[in-house]
N, C-alpha and C positions, 0 to 999 in steps of 0.2 A: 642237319639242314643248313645252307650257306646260308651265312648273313644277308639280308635287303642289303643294297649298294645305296651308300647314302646319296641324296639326291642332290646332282649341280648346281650351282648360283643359280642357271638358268630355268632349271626345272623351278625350284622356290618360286621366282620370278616369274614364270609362264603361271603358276599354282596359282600366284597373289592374282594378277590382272587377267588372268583368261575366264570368260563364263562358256560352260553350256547343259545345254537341257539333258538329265540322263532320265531312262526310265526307271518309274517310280517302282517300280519290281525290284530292281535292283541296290536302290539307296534306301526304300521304305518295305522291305519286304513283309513287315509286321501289320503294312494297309490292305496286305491283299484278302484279306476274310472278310475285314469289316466291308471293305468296300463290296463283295459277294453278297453279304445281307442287305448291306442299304441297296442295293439294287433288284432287292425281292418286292419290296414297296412300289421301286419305280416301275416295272413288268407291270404289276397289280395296275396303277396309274395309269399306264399306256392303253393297257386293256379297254377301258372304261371310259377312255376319252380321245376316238378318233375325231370327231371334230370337233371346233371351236364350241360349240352351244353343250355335246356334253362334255370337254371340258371343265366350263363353266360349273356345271353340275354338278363335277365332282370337286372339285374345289371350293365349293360352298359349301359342299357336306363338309369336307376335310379340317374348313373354317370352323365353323358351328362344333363340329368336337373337338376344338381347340380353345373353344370359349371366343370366338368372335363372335362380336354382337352385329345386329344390321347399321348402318349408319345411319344417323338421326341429325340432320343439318340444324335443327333446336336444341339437340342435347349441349350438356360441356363434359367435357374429357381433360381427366389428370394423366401424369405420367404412367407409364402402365396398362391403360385400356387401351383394347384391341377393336378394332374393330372393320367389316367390309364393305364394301360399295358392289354393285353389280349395275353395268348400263346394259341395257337391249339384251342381254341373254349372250353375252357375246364378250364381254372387259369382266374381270371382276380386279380389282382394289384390296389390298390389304394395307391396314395400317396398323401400327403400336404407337402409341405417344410416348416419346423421349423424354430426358431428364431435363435438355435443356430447352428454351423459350423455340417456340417455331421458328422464328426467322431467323436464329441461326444458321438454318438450313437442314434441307431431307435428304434422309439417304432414300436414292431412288432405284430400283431393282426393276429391268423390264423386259420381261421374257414373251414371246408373239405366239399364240395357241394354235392358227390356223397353218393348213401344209397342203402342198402342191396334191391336185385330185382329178377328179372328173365333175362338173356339176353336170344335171341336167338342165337342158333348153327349157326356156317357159310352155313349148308344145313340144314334148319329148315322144310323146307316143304314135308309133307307125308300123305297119306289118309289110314285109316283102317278102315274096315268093315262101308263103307258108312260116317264114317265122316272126314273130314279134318284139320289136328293137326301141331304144330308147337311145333319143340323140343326145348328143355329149357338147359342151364348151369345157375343156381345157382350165382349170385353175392353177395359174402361179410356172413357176419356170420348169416342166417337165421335160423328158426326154421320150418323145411318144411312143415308140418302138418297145422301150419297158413294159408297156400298159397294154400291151396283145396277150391274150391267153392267160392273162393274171387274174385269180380269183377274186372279185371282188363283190364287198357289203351293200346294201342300199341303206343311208341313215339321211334324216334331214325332219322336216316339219311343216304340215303343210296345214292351214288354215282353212276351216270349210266354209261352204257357203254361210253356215247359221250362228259362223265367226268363233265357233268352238277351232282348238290348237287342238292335235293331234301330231304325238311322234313317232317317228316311224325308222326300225331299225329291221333289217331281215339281213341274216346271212352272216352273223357272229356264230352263232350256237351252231354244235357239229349240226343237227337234225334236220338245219334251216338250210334252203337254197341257196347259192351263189349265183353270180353274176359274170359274163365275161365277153369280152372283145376277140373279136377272131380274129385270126392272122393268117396268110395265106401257107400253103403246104410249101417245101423245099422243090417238090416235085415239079411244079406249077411256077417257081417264082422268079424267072429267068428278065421278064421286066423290071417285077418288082428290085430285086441286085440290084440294077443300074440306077436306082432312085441313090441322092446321097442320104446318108444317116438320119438326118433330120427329119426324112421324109420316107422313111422306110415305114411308118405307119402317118398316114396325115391327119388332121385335125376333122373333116368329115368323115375320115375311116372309122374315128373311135365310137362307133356303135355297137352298144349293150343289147346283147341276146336276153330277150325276158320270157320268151315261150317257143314252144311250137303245136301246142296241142290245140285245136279249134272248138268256136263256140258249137253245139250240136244244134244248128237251125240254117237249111240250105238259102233261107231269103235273106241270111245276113252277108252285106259284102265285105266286113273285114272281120270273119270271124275269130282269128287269133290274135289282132289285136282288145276284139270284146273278149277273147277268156283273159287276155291281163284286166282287165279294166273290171270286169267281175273281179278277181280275186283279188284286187286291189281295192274294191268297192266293199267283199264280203270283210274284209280284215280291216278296215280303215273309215268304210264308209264315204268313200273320195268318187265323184266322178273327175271325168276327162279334165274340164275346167280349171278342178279345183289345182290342177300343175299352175295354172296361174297364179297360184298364190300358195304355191310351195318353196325351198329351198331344201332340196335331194342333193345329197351328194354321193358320188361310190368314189369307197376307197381299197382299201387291198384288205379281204377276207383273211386276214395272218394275225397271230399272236403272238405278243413278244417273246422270245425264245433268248433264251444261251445261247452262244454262237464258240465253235472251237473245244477241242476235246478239254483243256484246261478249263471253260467256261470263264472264259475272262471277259467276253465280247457281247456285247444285247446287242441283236438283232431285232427291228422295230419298222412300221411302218411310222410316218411323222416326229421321227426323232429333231427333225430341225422344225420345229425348236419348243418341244415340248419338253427335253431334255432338259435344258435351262429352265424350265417352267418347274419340276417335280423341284430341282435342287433347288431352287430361288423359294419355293413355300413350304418348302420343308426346313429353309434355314429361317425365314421368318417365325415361323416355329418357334424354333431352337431358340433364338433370342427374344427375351421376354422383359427386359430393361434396356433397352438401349440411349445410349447416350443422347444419339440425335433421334426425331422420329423417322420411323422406316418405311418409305409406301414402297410396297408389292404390288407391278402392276404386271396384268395379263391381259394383252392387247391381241387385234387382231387385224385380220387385212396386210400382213405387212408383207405375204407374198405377191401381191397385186400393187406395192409403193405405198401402203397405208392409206390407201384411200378411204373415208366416207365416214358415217358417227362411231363407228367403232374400230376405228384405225387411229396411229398415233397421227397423223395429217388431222384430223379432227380437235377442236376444242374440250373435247370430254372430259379430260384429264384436267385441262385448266380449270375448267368451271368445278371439279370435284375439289382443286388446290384451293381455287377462291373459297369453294363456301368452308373448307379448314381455316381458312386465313381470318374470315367471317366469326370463329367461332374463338378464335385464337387473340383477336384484335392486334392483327397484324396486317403489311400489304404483301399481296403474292411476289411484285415484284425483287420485292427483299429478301424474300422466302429462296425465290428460283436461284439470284447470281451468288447467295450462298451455297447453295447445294449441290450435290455431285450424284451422277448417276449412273450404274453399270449399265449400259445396254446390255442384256444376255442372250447372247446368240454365239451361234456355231462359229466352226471355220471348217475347211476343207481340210482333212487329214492328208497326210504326204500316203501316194498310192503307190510302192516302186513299179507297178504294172504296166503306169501311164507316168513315170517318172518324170518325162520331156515338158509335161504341162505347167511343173513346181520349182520353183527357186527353194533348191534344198537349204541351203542357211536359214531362210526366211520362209519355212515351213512349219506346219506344228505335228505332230508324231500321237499317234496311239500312245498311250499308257506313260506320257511326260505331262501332263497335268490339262488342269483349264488354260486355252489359249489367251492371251490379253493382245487383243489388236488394235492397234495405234489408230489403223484408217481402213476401211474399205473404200468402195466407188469404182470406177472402170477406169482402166489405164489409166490416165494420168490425175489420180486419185477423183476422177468426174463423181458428186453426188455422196460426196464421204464427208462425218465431222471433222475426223483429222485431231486427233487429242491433244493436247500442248504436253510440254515436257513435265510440268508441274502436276496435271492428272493423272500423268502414265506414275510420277514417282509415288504419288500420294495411294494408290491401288496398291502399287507392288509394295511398297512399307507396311499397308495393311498384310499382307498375303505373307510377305517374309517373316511379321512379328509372331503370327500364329504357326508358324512352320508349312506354310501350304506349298507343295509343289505344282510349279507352275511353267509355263512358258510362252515363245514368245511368235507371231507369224504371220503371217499375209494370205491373201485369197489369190496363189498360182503366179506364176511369173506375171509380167508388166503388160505386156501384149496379148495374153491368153484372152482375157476377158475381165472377169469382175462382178460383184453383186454392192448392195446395199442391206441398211439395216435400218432399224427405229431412231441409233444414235443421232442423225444430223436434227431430228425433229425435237431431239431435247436441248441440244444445242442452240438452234433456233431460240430456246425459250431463255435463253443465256442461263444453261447451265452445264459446269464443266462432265462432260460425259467421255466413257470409252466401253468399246467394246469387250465382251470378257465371258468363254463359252465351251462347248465343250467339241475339242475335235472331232467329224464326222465321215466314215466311208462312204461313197455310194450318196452323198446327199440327192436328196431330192427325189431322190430312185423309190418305188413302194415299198422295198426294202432295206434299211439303212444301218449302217454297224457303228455302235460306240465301243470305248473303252470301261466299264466298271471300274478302274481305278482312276479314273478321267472324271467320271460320272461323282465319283466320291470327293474329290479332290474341286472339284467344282462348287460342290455342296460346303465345303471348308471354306472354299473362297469366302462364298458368298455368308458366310457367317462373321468369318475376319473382317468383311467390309460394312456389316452392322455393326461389329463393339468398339 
């Protein structure tokens, strides 16, 4: 075999000063199993918590067999105790108390549980020409046209008159009904073509077929809207009304699958950003001393701009700091401008399919780690925290010391468009934050693809950035 050709000044040279991201298949071949198990848990997770409230649900179990206690704003806590907060069915809170004094400052981890859906209208229920439909509002940044002909769940919670809660899930289990939005035949849709993209299904299109079979009494006049309303009444006990004081939401009747004959890829409905959410409490987990204390938060609302008491735009979190600070005899503000905080959330994975949309340099790739993003906001960084140089190094020194493979990317060229994230509202709080997450195919789509070694390597992060 010929000798290797020893390498130029200038190879050395290019070696010492050039960075780039390679796939972790290839320089970590030995993460690819584990990352295949830790991502049996996550399936398990996704399953069990397509919306915020069961979320919620299951992350309090997940707590509670981990030995978190509820929190007690009278109790005191040493180094070591664990413990949750839960606001409105909708945030939950994880904390550990660290070695050192609180105001030294928290590590803050903040992953958003809610994803782009269908809710129902407050009067959803109406029959046309023999079938029975349920109107729809749009949640979060959709792409409508996805959401025709897709199977989808009924889950949500609706409150009766006699103020009993009732939940309400149809259309997970094979045996149970689905749901679904029609979309017009090929044969037929010669107008429909000339609509642009956007509008190839519109926002009053997106109506849910819930029957067609009628009530058997000729003096009723909407008979098949009354057989929903029975079967809705026999199984739940709800009349018409009680929509008024529900929140329904349909999401896509799928379960997370492998994706790819290698099975490298989870395939998921609401991967953005519940993705960050499994690895973010699963590494709180994992770390059970930490030096500084650690809140775990899982927030919500943040596809709608975080609005309202359980979005990061709300006081919730402050007031849950305060009464730590309360108990700590410290002030929050002291607390906040020491502290630093991962927002975790996605980023767009580079698609070569729609290549045109991505600034390849400043892209993040399948299977090169959790992205760390400097800034989002719209073109000219509109609406973004924007991380100083000092936060960007302070993460990646974490991440480098534990050997995390990572890298590094933006959300699409300059001019495409743009999103936002939780980061600007911790900033806000003066505290130094960045975003930090796992690349996503398809976001936002009811079907959306990660990487398992992305997925794992995320999970690393987020552990290097507790010790």
């Amino acid at each position: 075999m010929a000798k290797d050709k020893e390498k130029s000044e200038g190879q050395k040279l290019q070696d010492e000063l050039s960075f780039s991201f390679k796939h972790i298949g290839q320089i970590r071949p030995e993460d690819i199993e584990p990352s295949i198990e830790f991502c049996e848990g996550y399936k398990t997770f996704m399953n069990s918590s397509k919306t915020e409230r069961e979320c919620v649900r299951t992350l309090e179990a997940m707590a509670k067999k981990e030995g978190y206690r509820l929190f007690d704003p009278k109790a005191s806590y040493k180094s070591g105790d664990r413990f949750y907060y839960v606001n409105r069915k909708k945030n939950v809170m994880l904390v550990t108390v660290g070695k050192k004094p609180l105001d030294d400052g928290i590590k803050f981890n903040i992953a958003h549980i809610d994803s782009p859906r269908l809710d129902l209208k407050p009067n959803p229920l109406y029959e046309n020409t023999e079938i029975s439909y349920f109107k729809t509002h749009y949640y979060g940044g959709i792409r409508k046209y996805q959401w025709g002909t897709t199977p989808l769940a009924m889950h949500g919670v609706v409150v009766l008159k006699d103020g009993n809660r009732v939940d309400i899930s149809i259309g997970e289990n094979d045996d149970e009904p689905k749901f679904v939005v029609s979309d017009l035949l090929p044969h037929l849709s010669a107008q429909q073509n000339k609509r642009p993209l956007s509008d190839g299904l519109k926002g009053e299109e997106l109506n849910i077929i819930v029957g067609n079979i009628p009530y058997q009494d000729d003096d009723v006049t909407e008979p098949y809207k009354l057989m929903t309303l029975k079967l809705l009444h026999d199984k739940y006990g709800m009349t018409e009304k009680d929509f008024t004081r529900a929140e329904i939401e349909m999401v896509p009747a799928v379960k997370a699958a492998d994706i790819g004959l290698d099975r490298s890829l989870v395939g998921a409905y609401g991967q953005d950003d519940k993705v960050c959410a499994y690895a973010a409490v699963m590494a709180a987990f994992e770390i059970k001393e930490p030096e500084h204390t650690t809140v775990t938060v899982f927030t919500d609302k943040e596809e709608i701009g975080s609005e309202g008491n359980t979005g990061m735009a709300s006081r919730a979190l402050d007031h849950f700091v305060e009464d730590l600070c309360d108990i700590f005899g410290v002030k929050a503000r002291n607390v906040y401008r020491n502290s630093i905080c991962l927002s975790s959330d996605v980023n767009a994975a580079y698609d070569p399919t729609f290549a045109d949309v991505f600034e390849k340099n400043n892209s993040s790739f399948l299977g090169h780690g959790p992205v760390l993003t400097k800034y989002t906001g719209a073109r000219g960084k509109s609406g973004s925290n924007d991380a100083s140089a000092e936060t960007m190094g302070q993460v990646i020194a974490c991440m480098e010391k534990e050997n995390v493979i990572w890298q590094i990317g933006e959300l699409g060229k300059v001019d495409e468009g743009g999103g936002g994230t939780i980061a600007k509202f911790m900033g806000d709080n003066d505290v130094d934050t960045v975003d930090l997450g796992v690349p996503v195919l398809a976001m936002h789509a009811p079907f959306e693809i990660t990487s398992k070694l992305d997925i794992y390597h995320t999970y690393k992060a987020f552990c290097a950035f507790y010790r």
